[in-house]
C-alpha positions in Angstrom: -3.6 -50.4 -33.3 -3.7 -49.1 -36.7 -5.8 -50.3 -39.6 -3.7 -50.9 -42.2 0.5 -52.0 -42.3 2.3 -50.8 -45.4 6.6 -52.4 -45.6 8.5 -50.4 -47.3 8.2 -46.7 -48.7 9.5 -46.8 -52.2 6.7 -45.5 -54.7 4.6 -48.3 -54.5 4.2 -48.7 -50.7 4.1 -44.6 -50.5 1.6 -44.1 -52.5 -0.5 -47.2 -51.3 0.2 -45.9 -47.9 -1.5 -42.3 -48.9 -4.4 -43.8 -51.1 -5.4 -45.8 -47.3 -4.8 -42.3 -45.6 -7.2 -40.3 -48.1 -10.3 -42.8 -47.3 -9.8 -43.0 -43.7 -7.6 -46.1 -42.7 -4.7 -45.6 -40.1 -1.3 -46.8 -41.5 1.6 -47.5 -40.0 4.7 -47.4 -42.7 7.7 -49.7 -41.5 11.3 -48.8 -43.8 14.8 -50.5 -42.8 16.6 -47.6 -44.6 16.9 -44.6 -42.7 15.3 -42.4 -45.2 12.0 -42.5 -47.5 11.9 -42.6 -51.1 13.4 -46.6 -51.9 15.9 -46.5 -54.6 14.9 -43.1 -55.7 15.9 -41.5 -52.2 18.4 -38.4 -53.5 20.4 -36.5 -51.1 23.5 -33.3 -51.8 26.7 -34.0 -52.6 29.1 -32.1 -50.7 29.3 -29.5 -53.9 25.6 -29.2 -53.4 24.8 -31.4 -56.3 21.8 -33.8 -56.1 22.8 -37.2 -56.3 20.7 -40.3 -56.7 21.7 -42.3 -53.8 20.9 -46.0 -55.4 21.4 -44.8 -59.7 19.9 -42.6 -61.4 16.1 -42.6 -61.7 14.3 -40.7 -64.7 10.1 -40.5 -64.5 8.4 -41.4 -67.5 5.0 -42.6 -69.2 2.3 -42.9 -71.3 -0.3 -42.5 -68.7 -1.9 -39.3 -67.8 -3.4 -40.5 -64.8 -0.5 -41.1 -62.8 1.3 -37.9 -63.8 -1.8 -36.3 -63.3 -1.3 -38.1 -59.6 2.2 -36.7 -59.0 1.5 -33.0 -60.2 0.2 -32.6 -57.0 3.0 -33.4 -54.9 5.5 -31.3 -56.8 6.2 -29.5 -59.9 8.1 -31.3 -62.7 9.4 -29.9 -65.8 10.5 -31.4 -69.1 13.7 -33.8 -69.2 14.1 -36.2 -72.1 16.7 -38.9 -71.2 19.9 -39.5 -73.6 22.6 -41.7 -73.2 26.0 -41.8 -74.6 28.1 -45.1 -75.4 31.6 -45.4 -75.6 32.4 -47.4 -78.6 35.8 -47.6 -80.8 37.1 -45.0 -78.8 33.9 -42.4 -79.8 30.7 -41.5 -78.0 27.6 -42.5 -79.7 24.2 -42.7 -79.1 22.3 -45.2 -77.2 19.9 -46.6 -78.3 21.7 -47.4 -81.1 20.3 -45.5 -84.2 21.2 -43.8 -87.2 23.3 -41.6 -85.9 25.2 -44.2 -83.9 25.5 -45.9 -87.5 26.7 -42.4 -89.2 29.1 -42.3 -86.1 31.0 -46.0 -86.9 30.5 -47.0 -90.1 31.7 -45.6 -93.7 29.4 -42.9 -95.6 28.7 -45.7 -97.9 28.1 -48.5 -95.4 26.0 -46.0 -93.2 23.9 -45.0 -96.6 23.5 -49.1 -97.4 22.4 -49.7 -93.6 19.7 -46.4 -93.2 18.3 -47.4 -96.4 17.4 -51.2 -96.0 16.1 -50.6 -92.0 14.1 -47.2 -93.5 12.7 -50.1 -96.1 12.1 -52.1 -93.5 10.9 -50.5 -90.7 8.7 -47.5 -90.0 10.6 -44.3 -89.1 11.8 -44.6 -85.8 10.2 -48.1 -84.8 12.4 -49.6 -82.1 13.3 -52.5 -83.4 14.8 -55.5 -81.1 17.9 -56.7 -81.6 16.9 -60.5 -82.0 14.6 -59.7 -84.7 17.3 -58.1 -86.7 19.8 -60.5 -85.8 17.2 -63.3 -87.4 15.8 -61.0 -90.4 15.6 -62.2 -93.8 18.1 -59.3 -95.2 21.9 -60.4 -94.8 22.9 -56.6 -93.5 20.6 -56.0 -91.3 21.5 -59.4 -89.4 25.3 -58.0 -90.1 23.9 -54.5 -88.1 22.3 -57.2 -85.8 25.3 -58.8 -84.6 27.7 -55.8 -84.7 25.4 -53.9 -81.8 25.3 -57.0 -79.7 29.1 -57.2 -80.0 29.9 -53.7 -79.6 26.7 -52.5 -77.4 25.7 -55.5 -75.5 27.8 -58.9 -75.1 30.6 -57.1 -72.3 28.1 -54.7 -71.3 25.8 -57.0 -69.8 28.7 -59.5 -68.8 29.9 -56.8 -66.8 26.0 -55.4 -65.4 24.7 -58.8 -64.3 27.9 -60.8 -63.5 26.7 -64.0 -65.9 27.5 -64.2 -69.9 25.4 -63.4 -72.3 23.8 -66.4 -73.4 22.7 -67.1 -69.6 20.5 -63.9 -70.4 16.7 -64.0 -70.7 16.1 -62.2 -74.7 13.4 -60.1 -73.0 16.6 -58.4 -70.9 18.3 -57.7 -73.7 15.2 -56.3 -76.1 14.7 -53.7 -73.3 17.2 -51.4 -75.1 16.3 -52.0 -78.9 17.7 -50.7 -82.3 15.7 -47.7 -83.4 15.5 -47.3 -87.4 15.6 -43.3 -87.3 17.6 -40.3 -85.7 15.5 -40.0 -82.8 18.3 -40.4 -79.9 16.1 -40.5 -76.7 16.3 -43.2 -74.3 12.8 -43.0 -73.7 9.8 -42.7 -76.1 6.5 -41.6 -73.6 4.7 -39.4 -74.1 5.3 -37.8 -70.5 9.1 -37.3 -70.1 9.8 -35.4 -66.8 11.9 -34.4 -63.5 10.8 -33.2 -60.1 12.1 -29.2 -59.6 12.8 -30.0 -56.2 14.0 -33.8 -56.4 12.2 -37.4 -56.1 12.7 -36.9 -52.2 10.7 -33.9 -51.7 7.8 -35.9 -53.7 8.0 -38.9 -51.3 8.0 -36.2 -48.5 4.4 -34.7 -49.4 3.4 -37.8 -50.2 3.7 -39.3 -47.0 2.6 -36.0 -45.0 -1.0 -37.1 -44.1 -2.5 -37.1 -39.8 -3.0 -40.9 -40.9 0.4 -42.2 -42.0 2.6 -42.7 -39.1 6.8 -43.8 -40.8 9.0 -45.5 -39.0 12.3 -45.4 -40.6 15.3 -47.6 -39.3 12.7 -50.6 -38.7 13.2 -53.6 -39.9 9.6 -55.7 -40.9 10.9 -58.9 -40.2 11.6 -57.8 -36.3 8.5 -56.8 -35.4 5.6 -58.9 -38.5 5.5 -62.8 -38.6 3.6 -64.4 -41.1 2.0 -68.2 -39.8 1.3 -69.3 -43.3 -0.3 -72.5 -41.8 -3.2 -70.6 -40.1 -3.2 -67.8 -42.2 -2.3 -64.8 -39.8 -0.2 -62.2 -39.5 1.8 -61.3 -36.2 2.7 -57.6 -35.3 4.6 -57.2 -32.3 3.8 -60.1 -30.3 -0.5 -59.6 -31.3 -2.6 -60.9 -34.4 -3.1 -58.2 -36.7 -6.0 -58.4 -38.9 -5.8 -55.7 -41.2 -4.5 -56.1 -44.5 -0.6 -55.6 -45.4 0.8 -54.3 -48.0 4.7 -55.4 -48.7 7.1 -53.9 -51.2 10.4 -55.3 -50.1 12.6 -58.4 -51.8 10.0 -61.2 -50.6 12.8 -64.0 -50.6 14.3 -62.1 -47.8 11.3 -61.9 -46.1 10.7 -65.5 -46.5 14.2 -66.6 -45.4 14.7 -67.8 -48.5 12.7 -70.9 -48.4 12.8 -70.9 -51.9 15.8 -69.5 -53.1 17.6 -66.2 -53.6 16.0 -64.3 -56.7 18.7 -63.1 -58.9 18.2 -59.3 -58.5 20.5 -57.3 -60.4 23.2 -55.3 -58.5 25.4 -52.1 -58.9 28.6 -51.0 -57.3 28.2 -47.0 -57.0 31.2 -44.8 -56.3 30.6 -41.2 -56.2 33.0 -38.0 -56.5 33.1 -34.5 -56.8 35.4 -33.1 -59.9 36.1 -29.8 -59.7 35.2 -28.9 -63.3 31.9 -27.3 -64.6 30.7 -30.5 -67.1 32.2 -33.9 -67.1 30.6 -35.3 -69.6 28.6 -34.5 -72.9 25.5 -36.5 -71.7 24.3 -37.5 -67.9 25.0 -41.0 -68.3 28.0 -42.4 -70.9 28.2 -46.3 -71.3 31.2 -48.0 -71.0 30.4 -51.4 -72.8 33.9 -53.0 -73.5 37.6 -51.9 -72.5 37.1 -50.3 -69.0 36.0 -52.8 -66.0 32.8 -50.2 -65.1 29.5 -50.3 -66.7 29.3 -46.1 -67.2 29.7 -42.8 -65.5 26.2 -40.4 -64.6 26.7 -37.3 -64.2 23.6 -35.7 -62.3 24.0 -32.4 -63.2 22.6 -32.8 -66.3 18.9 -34.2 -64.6 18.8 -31.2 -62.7 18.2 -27.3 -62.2 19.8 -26.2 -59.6 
């Protein structure tokens, strides 16, 4: 019997998993995928490029700690993260910024806008959108409302399958405004890839005498909680060791208590014969076209 019962090997149940190994404990890691690595599981495209099975997945951070962590299960090297959106038929920055306003509006309009956020705000303070839509200067709740038109309103229509307004604020403040040229999608401190992919990290990870993975296994087949009398059932025996699940708990739960509303993506991948696709590894479509945008993985990589 093992000591300790880890569901799921995404990062947080991986890593768990090998923090019980280091100080002794026996795990046993249960995954219904076949493979490791949750939503950051990559694998070769026919042309040999590595694709991000479940979307593309970028590491960054302000902590030292955890990178420290992960340095030594893999190099990394430097990769700062810029997106492209398509908007009035040209590709401009997102997050929104000055260039994106330099991009789409008049020299004299752009001049006016730059000015009053540069009065406003420090130099590139990410600003959200609600607080300009509601600030006390007239243009820049005119700015406001033109990137929730343009950026946001069929954008997230399209991601999350509800309209706007059904939207928690806090969803759409994740990508803000940013009152300077600075055109990264990310502003840690720690901005970085792994040379030889995410599933190569989740690999070493999980190499340890005390971590035995079972891929292909579903947790709900072989653990049953008894809430009542607080235990825990593991193939037909009381296990008293502590477990440690990652997965969607409503599932788990049979949904007692509803489905959460977890947000989904429809993924197509091909290979283009053609050096670069795209400008950028990942170009927003927010309005005419009935996708969300196009990554091109490629540009994460160096291979």
């Amino acid at each position: 019997m093992k000591d300790v019962i880890v569901v799921g090997a995404g990062f947080a149940g991986a890593v768990f998993a090998r923090e019980m190994a280091e100080i002794g404990k026996k795990v046993l890691l249960l995954e219904k995928r076949s493979h490791i690595g949750g939503n950051m599981f990559e694998e070769e495209s026919p042309a040999g490029v590595r694709v991000h099975k479940y979307g593309p997945h970028i590491f960054h951070t302000n902590s030292e700690r955890v990178f420290n962590y992960l340095k030594r299960f893999g190099e990394w090297y430097k990769y700062e993260h810029r997106v492209l959106g398509r908007i009035d038929g040209k590709l401009v920055p997102i997050p929104f910024n000055f260039k994106s306003i330099d991009l789409l509006f008049s020299e004299r309009e752009a001049v006016e806008l730059k000015t009053v956020l540069s009065k406003n705000y420090a130099e590139n303070k990410r600003v959200s959108l609600f607080e300009l839509m509601e600030h006390e200067d007239e243009k820049v709740r005119v700015l406001g409302r033109f990137v929730l038109e343009k950026v946001f309103l069929n954008y997230t229509a399209k991601q999350w399958g509800v309209s706007i307004d059904k939207i928690d604020r806090s969803t759409i403040n994740r990508v803000p405004v940013v009152a300077g040229y600075d055109d990264r999608y990310f502003q840690d401190s720690i901005q970085m890839m792994p040379k030889d992919g995410f599933t190569k990290i989740f690999e070493r990870v999980l190499d340890h005498a005390n971590i035995e993975t079972r891929l292909n296994t579903n947790a709900k087949a072989v653990l049953r909680l008894d809430l009542e009398n607080e235990k825990v059932w593991f193939e037909g025996r009381v296990f008293t060791g502590p477990v440690f699940f990652s997965g969607a708990i409503d599932e788990f739960l049979d949904y007692e208590f509803g489905k959460l509303p977890y947000r989904s993506l429809n993924l197509v991948f091909e290979d283009v014969e053609q050096e670069w696709f795209q400008p950028a590894s990942v170009v927003n479509y927010p309005n005419e076209e009935d996708f969300t945008r196009i990554t091109e993985f490629k540009h994460f990589h160096t291979q």
